[in-house]
C-alpha positions as a Markdown table, in Angstrom:
| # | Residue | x | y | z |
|---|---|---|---|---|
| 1 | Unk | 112.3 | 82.9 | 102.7 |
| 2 | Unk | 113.4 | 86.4 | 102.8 |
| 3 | Unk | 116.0 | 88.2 | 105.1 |
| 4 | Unk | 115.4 | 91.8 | 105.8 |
| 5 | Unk | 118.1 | 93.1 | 108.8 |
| 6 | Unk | 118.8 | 90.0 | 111.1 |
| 7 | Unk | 115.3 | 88.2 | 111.3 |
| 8 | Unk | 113.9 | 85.7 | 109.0 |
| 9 | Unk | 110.3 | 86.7 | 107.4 |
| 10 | Unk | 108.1 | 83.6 | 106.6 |
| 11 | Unk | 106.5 | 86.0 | 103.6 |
| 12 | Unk | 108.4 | 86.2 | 101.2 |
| 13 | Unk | 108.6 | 90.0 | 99.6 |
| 14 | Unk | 107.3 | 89.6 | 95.9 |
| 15 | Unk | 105.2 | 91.0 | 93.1 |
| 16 | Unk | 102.3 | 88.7 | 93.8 |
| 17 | Unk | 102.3 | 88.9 | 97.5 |
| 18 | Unk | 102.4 | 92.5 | 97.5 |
| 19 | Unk | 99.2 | 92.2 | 95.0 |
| 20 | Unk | 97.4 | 90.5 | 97.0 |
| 21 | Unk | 98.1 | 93.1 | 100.2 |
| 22 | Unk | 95.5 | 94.4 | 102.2 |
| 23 | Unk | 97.7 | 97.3 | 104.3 |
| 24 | Unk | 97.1 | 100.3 | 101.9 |
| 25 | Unk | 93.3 | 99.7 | 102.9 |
| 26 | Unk | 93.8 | 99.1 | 106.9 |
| 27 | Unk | 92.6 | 102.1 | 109.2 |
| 28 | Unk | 96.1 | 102.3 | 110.4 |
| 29 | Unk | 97.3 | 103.7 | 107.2 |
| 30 | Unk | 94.2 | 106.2 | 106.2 |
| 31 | Unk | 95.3 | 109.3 | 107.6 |
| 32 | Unk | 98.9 | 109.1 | 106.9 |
| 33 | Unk | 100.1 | 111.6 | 103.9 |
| 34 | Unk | 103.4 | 109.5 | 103.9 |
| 35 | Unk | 101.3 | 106.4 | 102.9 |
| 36 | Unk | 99.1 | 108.2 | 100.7 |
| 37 | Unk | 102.2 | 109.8 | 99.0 |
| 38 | Unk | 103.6 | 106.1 | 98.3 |
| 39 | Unk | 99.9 | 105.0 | 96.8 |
| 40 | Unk | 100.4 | 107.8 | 94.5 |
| 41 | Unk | 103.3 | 106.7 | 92.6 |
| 42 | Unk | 103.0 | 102.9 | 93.6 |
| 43 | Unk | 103.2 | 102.0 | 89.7 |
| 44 | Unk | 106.4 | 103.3 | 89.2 |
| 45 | Unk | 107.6 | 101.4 | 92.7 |
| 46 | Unk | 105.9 | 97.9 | 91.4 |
| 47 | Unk | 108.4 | 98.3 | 88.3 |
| 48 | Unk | 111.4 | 98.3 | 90.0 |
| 49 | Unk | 113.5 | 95.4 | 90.1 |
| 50 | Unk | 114.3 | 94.5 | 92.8 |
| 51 | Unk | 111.2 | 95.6 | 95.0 |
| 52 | Unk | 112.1 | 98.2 | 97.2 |
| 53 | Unk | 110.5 | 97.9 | 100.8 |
| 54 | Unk | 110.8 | 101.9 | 101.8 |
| 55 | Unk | 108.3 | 102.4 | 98.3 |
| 56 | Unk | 105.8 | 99.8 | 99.1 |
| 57 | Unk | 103.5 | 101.1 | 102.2 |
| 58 | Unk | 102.3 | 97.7 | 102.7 |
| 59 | Unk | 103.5 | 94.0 | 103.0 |
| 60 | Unk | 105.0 | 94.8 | 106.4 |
| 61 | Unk | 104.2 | 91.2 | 107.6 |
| 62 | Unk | 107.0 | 90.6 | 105.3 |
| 63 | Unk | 109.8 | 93.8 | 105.7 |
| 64 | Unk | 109.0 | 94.5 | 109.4 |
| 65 | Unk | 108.0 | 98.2 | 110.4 |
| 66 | Unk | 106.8 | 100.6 | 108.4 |
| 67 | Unk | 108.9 | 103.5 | 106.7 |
| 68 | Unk | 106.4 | 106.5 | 107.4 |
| 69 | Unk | 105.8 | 107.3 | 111.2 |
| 70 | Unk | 102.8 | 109.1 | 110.2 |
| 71 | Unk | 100.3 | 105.5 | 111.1 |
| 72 | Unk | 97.8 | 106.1 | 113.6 |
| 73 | Unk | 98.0 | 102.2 | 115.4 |
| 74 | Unk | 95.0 | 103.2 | 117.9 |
| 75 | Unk | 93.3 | 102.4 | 114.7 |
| 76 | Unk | 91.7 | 98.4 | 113.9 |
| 77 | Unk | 93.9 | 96.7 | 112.2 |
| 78 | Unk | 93.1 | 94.4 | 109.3 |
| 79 | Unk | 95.3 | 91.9 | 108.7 |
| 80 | Unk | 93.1 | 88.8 | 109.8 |
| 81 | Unk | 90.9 | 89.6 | 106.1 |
| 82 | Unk | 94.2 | 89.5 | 104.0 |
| 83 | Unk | 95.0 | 86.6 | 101.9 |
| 84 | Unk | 98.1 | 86.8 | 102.8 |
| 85 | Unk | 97.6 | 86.6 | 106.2 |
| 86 | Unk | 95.3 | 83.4 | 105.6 |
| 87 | Unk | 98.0 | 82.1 | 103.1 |
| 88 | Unk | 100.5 | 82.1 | 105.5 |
| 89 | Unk | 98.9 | 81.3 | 108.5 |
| 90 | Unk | 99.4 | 84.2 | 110.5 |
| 91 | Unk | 97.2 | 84.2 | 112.9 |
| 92 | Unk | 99.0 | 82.0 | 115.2 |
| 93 | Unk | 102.4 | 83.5 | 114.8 |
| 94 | Unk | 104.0 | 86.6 | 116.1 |
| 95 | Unk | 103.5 | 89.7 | 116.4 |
| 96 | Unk | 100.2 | 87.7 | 117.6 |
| 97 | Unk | 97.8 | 91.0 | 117.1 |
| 98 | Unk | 99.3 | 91.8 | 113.6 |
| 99 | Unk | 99.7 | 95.2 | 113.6 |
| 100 | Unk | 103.2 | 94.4 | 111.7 |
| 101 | Unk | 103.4 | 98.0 | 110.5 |
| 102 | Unk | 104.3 | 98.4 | 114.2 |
| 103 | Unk | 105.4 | 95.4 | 115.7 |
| 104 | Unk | 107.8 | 93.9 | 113.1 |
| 105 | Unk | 107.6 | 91.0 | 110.3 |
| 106 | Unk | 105.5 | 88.0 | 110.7 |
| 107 | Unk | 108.2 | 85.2 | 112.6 |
């Protein structure tokens, strides 16, 4: 499990899982120039060692809230059609909507 601040995730923060992320597609994101900045240079950020949450615009079911405060959550999430979310069982946990970006780390 990983620790970001005080609260356990039950995704762990890694290469694959960040792969296999759906956020840089979700409606939430679209609009936002500080997300669309990050997808721009997202190479260079997947070759750092260790993984660094504030360059990855996704994965927040794992680090919590998002970095940029440019997201637009009036928007549909998608989180119920990643495989992450289906990996880990998601749908019954908390925050129960998804919307992690806004609401925090899966728990």
């Amino acid at each position: 499990m990983c620790f970001f601040g005080k609260k356990r995730s039950k995704v762990p923060f890694t290469l694959e899982k960040v792969a296999k992320c759906v956020c840089p597609k979700c409606p939430v994101q679209a609009k936002s120039q500080c997300v669309s900045q990050k997808v721009s240079v997202l190479a260079d950020a997947l070759k750092k060692v260790p993984l660094k949450r504030e360059d990855i615009p996704g994965l927040y079911c794992s680090t919590g809230k998002a970095t940029c405060t440019d997201l637009n959550s009036q928007e549909m999430c998608i989180c119920g059609s990643c495989p992450v979310w289906t990996e880990f069982k998601l749908a019954g946990g908390k925050p129960a909507a998804g919307h992690f970006c806004r609401d925090g780390k899966a728990a």
